[in-house]
N, C-alpha and C positions, 0 to 999 in steps of 0.2 A: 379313663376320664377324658374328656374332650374338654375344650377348651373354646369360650367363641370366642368368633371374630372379631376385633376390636374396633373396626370403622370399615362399615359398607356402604357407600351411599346410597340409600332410594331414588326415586323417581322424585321427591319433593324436595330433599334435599340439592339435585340435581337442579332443579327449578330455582332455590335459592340461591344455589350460587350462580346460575347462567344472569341471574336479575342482578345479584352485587355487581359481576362484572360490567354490566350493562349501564348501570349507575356510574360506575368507577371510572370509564372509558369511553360513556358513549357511545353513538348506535355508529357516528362515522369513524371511528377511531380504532374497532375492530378490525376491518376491512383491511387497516394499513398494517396492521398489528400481525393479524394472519398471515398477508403476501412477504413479511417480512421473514416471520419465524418460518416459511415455504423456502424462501428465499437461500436462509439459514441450515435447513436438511439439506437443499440439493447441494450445496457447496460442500459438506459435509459429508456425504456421501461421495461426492466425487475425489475428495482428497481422497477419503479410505479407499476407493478405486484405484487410484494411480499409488498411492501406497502400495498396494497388494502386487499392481503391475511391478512395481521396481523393485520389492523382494523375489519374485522370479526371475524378473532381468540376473540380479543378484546371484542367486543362485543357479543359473545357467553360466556367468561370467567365470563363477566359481569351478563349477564342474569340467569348465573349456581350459582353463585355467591348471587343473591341474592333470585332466588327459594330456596337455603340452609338457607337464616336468617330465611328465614318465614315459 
């Protein structure tokens, strides 16, 4: 037994929400809206980056660390 989908959007529905937004926010207020949430990923991305960088650090620190006890 399959089972549908419960919410796919179409191409109309897609249409009516790009117009609510458009209503909600205005045609100038998107622009600011978008560079912000852009703004938002790369910062974001770049934490996870330098995170990842400093679990390595980490774990080379570690490894050097304990080729010295032994």
């Amino acid at each position: 037994m399959s089972y549908p989908i419960l919410f796919s959007p179409g191409p109309v529905e897609i249409i009516i929400i790009v117009l609510v937004i458009l209503l909600l926010f205005g045609g100038r207020k998107i622009p600011e809206l978008m560079r912000g949430l852009g703004r938002g990923l790369k910062e974001f991305k770049s934490a996870q980056k330098d995170d990842a960088d400093d679990s390595v650090d980490n774990e080379k620190a570690e490894k050097d660390k304990n080729e010295l006890q032994q």
